[in-house]
C-alpha positions in Angstrom: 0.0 0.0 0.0 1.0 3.2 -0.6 -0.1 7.0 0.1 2.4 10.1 -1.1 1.2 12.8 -0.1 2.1 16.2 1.6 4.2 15.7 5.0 3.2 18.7 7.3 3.3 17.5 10.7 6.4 15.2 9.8 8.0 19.0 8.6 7.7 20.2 12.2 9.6 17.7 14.0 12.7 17.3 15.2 15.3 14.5 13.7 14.9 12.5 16.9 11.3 12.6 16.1 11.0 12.2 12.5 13.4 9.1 13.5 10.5 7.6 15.6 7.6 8.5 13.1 9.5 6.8 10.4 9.9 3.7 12.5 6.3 4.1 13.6 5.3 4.1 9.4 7.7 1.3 8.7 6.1 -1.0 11.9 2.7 0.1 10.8 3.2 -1.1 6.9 4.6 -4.2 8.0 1.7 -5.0 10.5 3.6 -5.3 13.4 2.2 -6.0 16.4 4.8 -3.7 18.6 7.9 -1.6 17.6 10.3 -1.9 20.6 13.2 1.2 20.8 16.4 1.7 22.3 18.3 4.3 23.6 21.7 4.2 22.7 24.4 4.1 25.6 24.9 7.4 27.4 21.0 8.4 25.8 17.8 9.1 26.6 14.6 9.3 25.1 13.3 12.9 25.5 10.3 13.0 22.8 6.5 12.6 23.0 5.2 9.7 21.6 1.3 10.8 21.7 2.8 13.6 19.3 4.4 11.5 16.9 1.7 9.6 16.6 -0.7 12.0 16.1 1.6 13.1 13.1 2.0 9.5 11.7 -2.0 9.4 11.7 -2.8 12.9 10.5 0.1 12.8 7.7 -1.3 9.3 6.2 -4.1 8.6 5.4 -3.4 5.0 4.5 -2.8 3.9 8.2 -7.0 3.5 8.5 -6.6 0.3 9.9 -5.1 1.3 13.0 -7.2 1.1 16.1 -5.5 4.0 17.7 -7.5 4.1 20.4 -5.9 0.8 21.9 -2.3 1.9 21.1 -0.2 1.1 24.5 3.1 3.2 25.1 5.8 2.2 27.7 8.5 4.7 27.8 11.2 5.2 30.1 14.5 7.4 29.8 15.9 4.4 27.8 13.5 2.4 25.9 10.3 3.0 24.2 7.5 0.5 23.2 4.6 1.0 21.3 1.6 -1.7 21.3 -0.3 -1.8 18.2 -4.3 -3.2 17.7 -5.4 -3.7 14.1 -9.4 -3.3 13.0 -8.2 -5.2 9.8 -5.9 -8.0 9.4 -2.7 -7.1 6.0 -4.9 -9.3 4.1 -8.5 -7.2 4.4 -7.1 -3.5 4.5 -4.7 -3.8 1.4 -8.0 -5.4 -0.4 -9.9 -2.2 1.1 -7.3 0.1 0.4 -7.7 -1.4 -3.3 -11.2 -0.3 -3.2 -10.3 2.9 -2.4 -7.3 3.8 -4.7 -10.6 2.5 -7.8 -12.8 5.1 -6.1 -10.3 7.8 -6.2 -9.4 6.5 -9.9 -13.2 6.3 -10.9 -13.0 10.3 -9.2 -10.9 11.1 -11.5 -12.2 10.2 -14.5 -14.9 11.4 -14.0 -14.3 15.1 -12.2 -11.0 15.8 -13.6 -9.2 17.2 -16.8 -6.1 17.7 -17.9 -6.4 21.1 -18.2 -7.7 22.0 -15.2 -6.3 24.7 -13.1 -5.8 23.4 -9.2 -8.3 25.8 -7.9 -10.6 24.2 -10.4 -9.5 20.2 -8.9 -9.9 21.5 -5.8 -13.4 22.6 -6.2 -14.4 19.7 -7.7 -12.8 18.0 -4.9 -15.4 19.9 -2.3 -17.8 19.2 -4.1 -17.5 15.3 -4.4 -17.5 15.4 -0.6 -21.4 16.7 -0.8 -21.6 13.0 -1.4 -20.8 11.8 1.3 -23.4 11.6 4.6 -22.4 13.5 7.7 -22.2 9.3 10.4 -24.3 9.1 13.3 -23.3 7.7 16.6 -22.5 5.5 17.6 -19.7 5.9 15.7 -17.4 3.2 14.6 -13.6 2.6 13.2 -14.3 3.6 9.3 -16.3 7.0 10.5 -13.4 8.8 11.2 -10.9 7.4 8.0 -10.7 7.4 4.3 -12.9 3.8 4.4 -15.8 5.5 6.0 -16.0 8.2 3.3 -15.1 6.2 0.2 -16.2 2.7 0.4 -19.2 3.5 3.3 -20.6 7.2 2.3 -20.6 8.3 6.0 -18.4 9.4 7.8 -17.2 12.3 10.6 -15.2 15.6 10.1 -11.9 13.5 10.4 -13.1 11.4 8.0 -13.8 14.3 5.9 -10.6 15.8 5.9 -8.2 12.7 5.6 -10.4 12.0 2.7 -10.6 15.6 1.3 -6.2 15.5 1.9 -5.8 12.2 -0.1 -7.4 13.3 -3.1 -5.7 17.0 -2.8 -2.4 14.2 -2.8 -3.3 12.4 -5.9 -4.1 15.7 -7.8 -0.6 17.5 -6.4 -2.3 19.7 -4.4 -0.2 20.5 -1.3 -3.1 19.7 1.8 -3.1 19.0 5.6 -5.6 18.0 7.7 -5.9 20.6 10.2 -6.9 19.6 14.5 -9.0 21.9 16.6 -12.7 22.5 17.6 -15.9 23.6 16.1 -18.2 26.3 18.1 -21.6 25.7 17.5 -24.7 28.6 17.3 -25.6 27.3 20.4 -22.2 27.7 21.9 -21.3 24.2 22.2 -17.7 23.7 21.7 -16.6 20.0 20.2 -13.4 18.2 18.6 -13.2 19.6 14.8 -10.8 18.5 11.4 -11.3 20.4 9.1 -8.2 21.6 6.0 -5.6 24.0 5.2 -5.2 23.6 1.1 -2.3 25.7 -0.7 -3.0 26.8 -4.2 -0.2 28.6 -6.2 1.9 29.8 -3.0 -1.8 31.2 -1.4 -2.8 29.2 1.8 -6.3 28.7 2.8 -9.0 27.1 5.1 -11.1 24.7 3.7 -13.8 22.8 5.7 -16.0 19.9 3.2 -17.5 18.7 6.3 -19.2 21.8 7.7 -20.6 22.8 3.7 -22.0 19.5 3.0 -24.3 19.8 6.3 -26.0 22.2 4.0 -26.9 19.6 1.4 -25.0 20.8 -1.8 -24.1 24.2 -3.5 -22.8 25.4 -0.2 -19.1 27.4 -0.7 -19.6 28.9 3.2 -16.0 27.3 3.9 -14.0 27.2 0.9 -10.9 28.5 0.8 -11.2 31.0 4.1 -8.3 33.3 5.7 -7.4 32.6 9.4 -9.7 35.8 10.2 -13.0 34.3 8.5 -12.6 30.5 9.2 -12.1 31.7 13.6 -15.9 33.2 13.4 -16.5 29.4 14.2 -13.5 27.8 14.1 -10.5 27.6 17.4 -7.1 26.0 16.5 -3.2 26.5 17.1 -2.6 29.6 15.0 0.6 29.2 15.9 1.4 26.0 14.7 -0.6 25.9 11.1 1.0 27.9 8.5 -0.8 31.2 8.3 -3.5 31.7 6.2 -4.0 35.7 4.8 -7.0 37.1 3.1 -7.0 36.2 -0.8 -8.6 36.1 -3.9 -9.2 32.4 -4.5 -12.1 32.3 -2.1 -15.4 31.1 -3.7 -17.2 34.2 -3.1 -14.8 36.6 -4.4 -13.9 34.4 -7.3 -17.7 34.4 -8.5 -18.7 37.9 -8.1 -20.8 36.8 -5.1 -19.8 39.1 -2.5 -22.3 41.9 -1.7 -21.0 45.0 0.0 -24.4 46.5 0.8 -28.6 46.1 0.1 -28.2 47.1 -2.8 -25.5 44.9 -4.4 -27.4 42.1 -2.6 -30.6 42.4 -4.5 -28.6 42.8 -7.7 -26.8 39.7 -7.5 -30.3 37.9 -6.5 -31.8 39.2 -9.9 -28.6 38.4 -11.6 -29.4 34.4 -10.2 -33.0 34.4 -10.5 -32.7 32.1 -13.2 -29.9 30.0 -11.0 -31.0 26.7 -9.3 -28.7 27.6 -6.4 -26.2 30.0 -5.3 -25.1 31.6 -1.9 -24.0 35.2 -1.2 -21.3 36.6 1.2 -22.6 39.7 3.2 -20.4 42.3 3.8 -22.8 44.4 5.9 -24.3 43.9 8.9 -27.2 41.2 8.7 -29.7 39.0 10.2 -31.9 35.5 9.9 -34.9 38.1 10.2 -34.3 39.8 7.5 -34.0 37.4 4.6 -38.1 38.2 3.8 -36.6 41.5 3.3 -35.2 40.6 -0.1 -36.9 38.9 -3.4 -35.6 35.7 -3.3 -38.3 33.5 -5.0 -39.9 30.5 -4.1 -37.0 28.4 -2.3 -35.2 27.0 0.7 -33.2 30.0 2.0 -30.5 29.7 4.7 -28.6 32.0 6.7 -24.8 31.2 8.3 -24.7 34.1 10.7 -20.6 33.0 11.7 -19.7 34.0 8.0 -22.7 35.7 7.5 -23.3 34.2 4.6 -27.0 33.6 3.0 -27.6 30.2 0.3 -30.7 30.2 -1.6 -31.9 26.7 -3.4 -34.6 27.7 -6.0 -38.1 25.4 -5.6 -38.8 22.8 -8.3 -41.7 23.3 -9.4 -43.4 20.5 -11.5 
């Protein structure tokens, strides 16, 4: 099995470190039930092994057999041992991981040309995610990997963004899946992946997990500076490679940014033939006011974190 992609959390360790997570990779590809360490005389082990981990896991995708919540670590100054449980046996998760690799070839074909700029795979890359159903608890194993998504069409935010990273990989678009927490309207505050994609040297937040909740033709998160994407959003700004206002954000790429009333109600009689779009408000706004405006017979929503109003235009047989 294999899965080259993009590196990020392997970049930000030290050489002891990245030592450790390529032993870790090696043990994992080869099954191993432990991987047993050494110091070397006069040593000591000084580095974190939930860290490493956590890199080996976010980095690669391909490790979605791994129970990792059963992992056992003994460490002392001198010796490390890590304790691996499998959810697959070699034999089942390189025939699943088959399955996979033909879904993202099948993805391919069927989203992606030649000519395509890597703004325009990436969107189509969001948008195959609208496919895929937000799981329910309880959760199991596959929710939170590449299986869940691909071979199961369900799956949870981590799910999402290993999945969204893996085919940003196999299009050579540089992608990381990003670790942090989600606030709610309600403010609720809960574990949250979500992506940081870079697109011609321009970094930005993407989050496929959060816009399919709105069934389809939602751009709410795509392609967000650090500023936007913390309306709702809490991680290590520290740590993630910064992420500056730009132009390769949905809204501003389509002309669907509205500055005041005004421009609002032109771009919704410049859509009123449109089956769907959504609008960015750059003006104060509220979920009382969307009668206000002549949307048409439809399902209107309103994201008040990115203020941010979708319209779905009625069928009408």
């Amino acid at each position: 099995m294999n899965d080259n992609g993009s590196k990020f959390y392997y970049s930000r360790l030290t050489d002891g470190e990245k030592n450790l997570y390529d032993r870790i990779c090696e043990a994992l590809l080869r099954f191993e039930p432990a991987l047993s360490i050494h110091a070397g005389m006069g040593k000591a082990f000084t580095v974190d092994t939930k860290k490493i981990m956590t890199a080996v896991l976010f980095d690669n995708p391909v490790f979605f057999y791994l129970d990792r919540r059963r992992i056992i670590t003994k460490q002392t100054p001198m010796y490390i041992q890590l304790i691996f449980q499998y959810d697959y046996t070699k034999e089942e998760a390189e025939k699943l991981w088959a399955e996979v690799e033909n879904r993202i070839e099948l993805f391919i074909k069927n989203h992606i040309k030649p000519d395509m700029s890597p703004l325009a795979k990436q969107l189509k890359v969001h948008n195959f995610l609208y496919t895929i159903r937000t799981a329910e608890e309880p959760f199991d194993s596959d929710c939170f990997s590449v299986v869940g998504a691909l071979l199961r069409d369900r799956c949870v935010c981590e799910g999402f963004a290993k999945t969204y990273k893996l085919l940003c990989d196999r299009l050579g678009i540089a992608s990381i899946v990003v670790v942090g927490e989600a606030l709610h309207e309600n403010g609720r505050r809960e574990p949250h992946s979500w992506n940081i994609t870079r697109i011609k040297g321009v970094t930005a937040h993407t989050d496929a997990a959060w816009d399919s909740r709105f069934g389809g033709a939602a751009y709410d998160y795509f392609n967000l500076c650090d500023a936007d994407i913390a309306a709702d959003h809490c991680f290590d700004t520290e740590f993630y490679p910064k992420c500056d206002p730009n132009k390769i954000n949905y809204f501003y790429k389509n002309g669907l940014m509205a500055q005041d009333e005004d421009e609002l109600r032109r771009i919704i009689a410049d859509k009123a033939d449109e089956p769907y779009y959504s609008v960015k408000l750059l003006f104060p706004f509220s979920k009382e006011r969307l009668d206000e405006f002549p949307f048409g017979i439809g399902t209107l929503r309103y994201n008040a974190a990115q203020n941010v109003i979708g319209f779905i235009k009625a069928m009408i047989e």
